[in-house]
N, C-alpha and C positions, 0 to 999 in steps of 0.2 A: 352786844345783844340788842334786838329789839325788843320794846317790851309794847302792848295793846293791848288793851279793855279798860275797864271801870270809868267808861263815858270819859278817859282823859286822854283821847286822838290815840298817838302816838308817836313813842320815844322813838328815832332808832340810832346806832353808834353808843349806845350807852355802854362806856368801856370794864372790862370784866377785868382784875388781876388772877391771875392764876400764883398762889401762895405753897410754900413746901409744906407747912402746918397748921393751923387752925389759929388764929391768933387771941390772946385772951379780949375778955371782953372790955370793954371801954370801963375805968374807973366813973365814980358817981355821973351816970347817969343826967342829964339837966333838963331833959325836953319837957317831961312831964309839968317841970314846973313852968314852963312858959307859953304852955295853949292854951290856957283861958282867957278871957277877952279882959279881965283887970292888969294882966299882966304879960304882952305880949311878946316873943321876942325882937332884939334891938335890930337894928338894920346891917347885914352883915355877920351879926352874929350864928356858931354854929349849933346845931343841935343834937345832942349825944343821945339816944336813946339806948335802950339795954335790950340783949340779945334775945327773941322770943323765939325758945327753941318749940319745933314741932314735937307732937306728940310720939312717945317711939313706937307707935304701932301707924303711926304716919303712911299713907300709903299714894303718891301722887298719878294723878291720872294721864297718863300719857298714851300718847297718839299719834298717826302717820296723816301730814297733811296729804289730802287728795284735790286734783286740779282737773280741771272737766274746760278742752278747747274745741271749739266746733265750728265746719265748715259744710257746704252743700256737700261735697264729697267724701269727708273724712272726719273724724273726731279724736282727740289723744286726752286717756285718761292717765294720771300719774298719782299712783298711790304708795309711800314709800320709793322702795326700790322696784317695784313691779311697773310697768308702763303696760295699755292697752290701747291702741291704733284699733280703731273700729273705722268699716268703709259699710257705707250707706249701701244696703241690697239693691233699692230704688236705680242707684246708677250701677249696678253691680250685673243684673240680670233680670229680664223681663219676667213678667208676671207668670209665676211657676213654673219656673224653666228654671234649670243647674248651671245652665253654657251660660261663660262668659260673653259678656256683648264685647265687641271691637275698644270701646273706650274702657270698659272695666279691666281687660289687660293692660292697656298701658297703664292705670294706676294702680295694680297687682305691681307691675316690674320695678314703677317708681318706688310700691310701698317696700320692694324688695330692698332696693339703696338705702331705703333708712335703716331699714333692721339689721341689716352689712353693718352699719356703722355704728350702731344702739346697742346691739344685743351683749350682753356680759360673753366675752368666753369663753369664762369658767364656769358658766350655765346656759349653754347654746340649746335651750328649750324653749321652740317658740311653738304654741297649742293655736290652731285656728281651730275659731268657735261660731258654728253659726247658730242666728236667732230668727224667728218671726215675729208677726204681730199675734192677736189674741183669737183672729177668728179661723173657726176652721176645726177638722180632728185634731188632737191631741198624736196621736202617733204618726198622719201623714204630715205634720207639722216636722218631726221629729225625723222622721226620715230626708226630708225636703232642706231641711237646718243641716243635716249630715253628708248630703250630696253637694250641696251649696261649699260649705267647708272643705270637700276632698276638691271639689273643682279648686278653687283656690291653692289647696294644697299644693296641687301637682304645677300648675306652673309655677308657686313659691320655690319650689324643689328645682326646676327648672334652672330659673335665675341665681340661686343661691348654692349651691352648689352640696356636697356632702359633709360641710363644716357641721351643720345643722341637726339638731334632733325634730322634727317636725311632726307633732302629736294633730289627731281632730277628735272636737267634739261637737254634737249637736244638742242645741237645749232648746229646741224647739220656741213654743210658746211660753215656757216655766218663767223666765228673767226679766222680764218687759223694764226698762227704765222710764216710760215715761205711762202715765196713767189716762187707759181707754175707753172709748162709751161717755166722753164727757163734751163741750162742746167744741174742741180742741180733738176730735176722734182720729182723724185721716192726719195732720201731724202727729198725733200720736202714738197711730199705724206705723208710720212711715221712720220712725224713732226707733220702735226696738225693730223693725226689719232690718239683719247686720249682719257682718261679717268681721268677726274681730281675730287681732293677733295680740296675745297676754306674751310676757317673756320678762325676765330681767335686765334693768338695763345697765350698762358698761360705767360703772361711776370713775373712771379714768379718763373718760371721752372729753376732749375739748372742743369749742369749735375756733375756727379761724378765720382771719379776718377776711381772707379771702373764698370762703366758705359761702353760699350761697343759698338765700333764705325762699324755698319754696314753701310760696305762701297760699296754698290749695288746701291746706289740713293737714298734708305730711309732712310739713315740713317742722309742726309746730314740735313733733317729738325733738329738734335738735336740742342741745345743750344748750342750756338757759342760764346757767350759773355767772355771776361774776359779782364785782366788791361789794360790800356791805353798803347801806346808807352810811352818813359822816352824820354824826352826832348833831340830833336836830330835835324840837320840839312844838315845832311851826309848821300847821298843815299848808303854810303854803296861798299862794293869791287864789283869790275864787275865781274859776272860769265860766261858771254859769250860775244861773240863780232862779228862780220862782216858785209860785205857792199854790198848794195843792193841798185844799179842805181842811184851812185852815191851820195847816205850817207852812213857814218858810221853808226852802230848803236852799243849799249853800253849796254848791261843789267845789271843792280844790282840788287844784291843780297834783298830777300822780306824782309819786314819789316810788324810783325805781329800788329793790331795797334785796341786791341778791337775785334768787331763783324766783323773785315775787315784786309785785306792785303793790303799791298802798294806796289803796283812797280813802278819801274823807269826807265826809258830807253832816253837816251842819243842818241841825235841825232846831228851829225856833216856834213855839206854841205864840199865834197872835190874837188868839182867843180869848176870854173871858173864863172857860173854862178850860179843864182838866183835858188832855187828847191824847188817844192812841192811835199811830200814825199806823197807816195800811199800805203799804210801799212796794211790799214784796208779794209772792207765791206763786204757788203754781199757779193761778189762775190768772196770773200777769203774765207768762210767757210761754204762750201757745205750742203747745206739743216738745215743751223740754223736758227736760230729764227731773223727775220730782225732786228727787233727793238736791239737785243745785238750787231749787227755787225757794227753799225755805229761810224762815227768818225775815227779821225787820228789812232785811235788803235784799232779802232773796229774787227782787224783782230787777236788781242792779245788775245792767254786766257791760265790757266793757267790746266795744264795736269798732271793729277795723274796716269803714267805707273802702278804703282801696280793695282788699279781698274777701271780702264779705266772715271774717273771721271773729267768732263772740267768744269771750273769754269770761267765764261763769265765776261766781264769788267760790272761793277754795272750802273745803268743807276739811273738819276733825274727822277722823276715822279712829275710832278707839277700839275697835272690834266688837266682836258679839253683834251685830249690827245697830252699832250706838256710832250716829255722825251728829257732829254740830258745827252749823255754818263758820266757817271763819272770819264772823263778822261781829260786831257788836250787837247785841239784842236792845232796846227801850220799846218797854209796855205803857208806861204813860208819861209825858208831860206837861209838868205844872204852866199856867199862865205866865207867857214870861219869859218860861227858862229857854234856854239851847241845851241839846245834847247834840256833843260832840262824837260821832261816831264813827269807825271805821272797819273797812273790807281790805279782803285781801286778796290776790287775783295771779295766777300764772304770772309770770315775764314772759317776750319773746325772747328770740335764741338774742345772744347779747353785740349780734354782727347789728340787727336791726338797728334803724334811724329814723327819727322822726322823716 
């Protein structure tokens, strides 16, 4: 397993045994007696502590990582086992118009190959949903989201043939993901105007090595899966470095770990006093998606120059609408210290190559 937080980077290959019983608890105990500073333990020595069982009304909070990848044309959101491929209306269809322009077909037909090859099929339910931005009536909004959606629909149906259950909805203005009227407005227009496909996706799917990574936004739904990190506890050489109002910061180098990337960044207070470092938010990346910009890093993500592809820090999804960044938080640091912090971020499909 991997294990991250409490400002100590992160573990990952930390190996797990899988036991048929419960095994008794270690006899006398020894740690206790050898953390204080008169009495330290010896070099090499082990140290047995005793078993701290949870409370039995214990209850752990658990949650479905969510993954937010975005391109000019395309976005894939992965939440659980649900995936959502959202295509930008911007390149989708001119300004209050339903018909497909010439380029929004062909990435309709391309979006069609991936859900061919994504969709579960023992849940071939895939719901195109269309959205707007904020301004405007509330029900021509809503009808306009709805035509927008069946246009899609029907050449989806097209390409795909009658394997399919293919649902629409229109939510008009209701769902905006990125927040409007601020000074980020027209990106943030431009953000929830969309056309998305929700569906379950095929967790038997693999990809291969001769598999073919279209790197426009669609491509980013392929299968990402592959080994674990090997047993490490070393963020790794720093690739970049500088300081920004008064912390250092420290980038190391990524660490590919599974369906997911790790980074790490190193934060040192060079000040005389106490600092809360300001790093991230919505207000550091112009017309995003709120819900990916929060937290201590919420300003981090990670940028693929060759395809203009950004890959957002992974957020907890615990339901009820409770998310928390999958990053490390630090509210203050002392003079002096470093906090060692880390994000966690999509992988590409695992064909990719530096």
């Amino acid at each position: 397993m991997t294990f991250v937080g409490s400002g100590l980077g992160a573990m990952t290959g930390i190996p797990v045994q899988d036991v048929d019983e419960e095994r008794a608890d270690p006899e006398n105990p020894n740690g206790p007696d050898h953390l204080s500073l008169d009495d330290p333990p010896g070099r090499g020595e082990n140290l047995t502590f005793a078993n701290r069982r949870p409370d039995e009304d214990a209850v752990a909070d658990e949650g479905w990582v969510q993954s937010f990848v975005d391109s000019e044309i395309a976005s894939t959101t992965r939440d659980g086992d649900r995936e959502i491929i959202s295509l930008h209306s911007d390149v989708m269809f001119e300004f209050d118009r339903s018909d497909l322009t010439d380029t929004a077909a062909d990435v309709v037909r391309r979006a069609a190959t991936t859900l061919a090859n994504n969709v579960d099929p023992d849940d071939p339910t895939i719901t195109v949903i269309g959205h707007t931005d904020g301004i405007g009536d509330a029900s021509y909004n809503d009808n306009l989201s709805v035509e927008r959606a069946e246009t899609v629909r029907n050449l989806l149906a097209e390409e795909l043939g009658t394997d399919y259950q293919l649902e629409v909805e229109g939510r008009g203005k209701r769902e905006p993901i990125a927040r409007e009227g601020g000074p980020d407005d027209e990106e943030a227009r431009a953000r929830n105007r969309r056309v998305e496909f929700s569906y379950v996706f095929n967790p038997t799917v693999e990809a291969t090595e001769d598999e073919e990574y279209d790197d426009d936004g669609l491509g980013v739904a392929q299968r990402n899966v592959t080994w674990p990190a090997p047993y490490s506890d070393d963020p790794g050489s720093v690739v970049a470095e500088g300081e920004k109002d008064g912390i250092r910061l420290e980038i190391h180098a990524l660490r590919r770990d599974g369906a997911y990337v790790i980074g790490t960044v190193a934060m040192t207070n060079t000040t005389d006093e106490p600092l809360t470092p300001e790093l991230g938010g919505s207000e550091t990346v112009a017309g995003g998606p709120e819900q990916f910009n929060k937290g201590t890093l919420g300003g981090f993500q990670l940028f693929e120059p060759e395809n203009g592809l950004v890959r957002y820090v992974a957020q907890m999804d615990f339901g009820d609408g409770r998310y928390s960044s999958f990053a490390e938080e630090v509210h203050m640091i002392q003079p002096g210290n470093t906090h060692e912090l880390v994000a966690v971020y999509p992988a590409p499909p695992w064909t990719w190559r530096n």
